[in-house]
C-alpha positions in Angstrom: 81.7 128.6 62.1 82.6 125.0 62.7 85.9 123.8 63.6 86.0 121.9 60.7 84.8 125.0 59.0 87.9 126.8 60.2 90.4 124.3 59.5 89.4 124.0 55.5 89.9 127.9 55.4 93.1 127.6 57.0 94.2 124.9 54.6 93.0 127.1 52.2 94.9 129.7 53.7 98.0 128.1 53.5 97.7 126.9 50.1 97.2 130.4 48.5 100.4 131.3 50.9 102.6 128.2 48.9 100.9 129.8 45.9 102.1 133.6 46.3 105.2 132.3 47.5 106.0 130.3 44.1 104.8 133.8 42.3 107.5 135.9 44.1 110.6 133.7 43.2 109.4 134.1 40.1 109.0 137.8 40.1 112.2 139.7 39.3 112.6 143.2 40.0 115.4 145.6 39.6 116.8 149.0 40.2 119.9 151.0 38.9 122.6 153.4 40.7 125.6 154.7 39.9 126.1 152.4 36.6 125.1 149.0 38.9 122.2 147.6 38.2 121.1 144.9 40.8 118.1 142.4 39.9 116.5 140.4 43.0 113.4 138.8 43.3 109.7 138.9 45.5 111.7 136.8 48.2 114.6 139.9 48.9 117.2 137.2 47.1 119.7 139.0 44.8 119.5 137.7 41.4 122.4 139.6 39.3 124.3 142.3 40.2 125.7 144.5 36.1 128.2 146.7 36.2 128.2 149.0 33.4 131.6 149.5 31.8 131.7 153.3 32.0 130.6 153.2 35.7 133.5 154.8 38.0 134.9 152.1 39.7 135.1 154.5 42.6 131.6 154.5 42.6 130.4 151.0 42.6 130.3 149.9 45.8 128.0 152.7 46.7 125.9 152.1 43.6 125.6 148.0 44.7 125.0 149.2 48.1 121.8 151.6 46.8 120.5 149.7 43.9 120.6 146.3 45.9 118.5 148.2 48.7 116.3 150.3 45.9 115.5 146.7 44.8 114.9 144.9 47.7 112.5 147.8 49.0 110.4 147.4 45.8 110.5 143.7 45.9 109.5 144.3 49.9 106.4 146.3 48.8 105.3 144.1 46.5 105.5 141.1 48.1 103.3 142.8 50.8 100.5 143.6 48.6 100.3 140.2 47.1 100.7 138.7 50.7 97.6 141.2 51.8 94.4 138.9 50.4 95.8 135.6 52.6 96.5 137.8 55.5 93.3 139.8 55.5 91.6 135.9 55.5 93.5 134.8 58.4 92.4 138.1 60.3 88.8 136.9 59.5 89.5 133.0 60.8 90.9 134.5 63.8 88.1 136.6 64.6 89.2 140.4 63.4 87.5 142.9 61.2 
């Protein structure tokens, strides 16, 4: 491949990166715990944070602590399989199998 060749797919590249990037800030995921529920999004940023008013206020902090890192895990995971097609490309600009 040319260089020329290589820098189109690398622009390419980038531009589905900017593209999957706008999809996870708009992607909003949540989990509960403990009567919190925390909502972030596909870029680990913490959205809303409910408290339910029955939750046990001795309880919240641990349920904050444990949905916000439920959530962030899921959002994690995602985020990594949408990333997957523009890093599996780059692998193949760069030589790899």
């Amino acid at each position: 491949m040319s260089m020329f060749g290589k820098m189109g797919d690398m622009y390419r590249l980038q531009k589905e990166a900017k593209k999957i990037k706008k999809e996870l800030a708009k992607l909003h995921i949540w989990s509960e715990s403990n009567g919190v529920k925390v909502t972030v999004n596909g870029e680990m940023e913490v959205l809303e944070v409910e408290i339910s008013p029955e939750a046990d206020h001795k309880a919240i902090a641990k349920g904050v602590k444990e949905a916000t890192n439920k959530a962030v895990k899921k959002a994690q995971t995602m985020s990594a399989e949408k990333m997957k097609s523009v890093m599996g490309g780059l692998q193949g600009l760069m030589g790899g199998q």
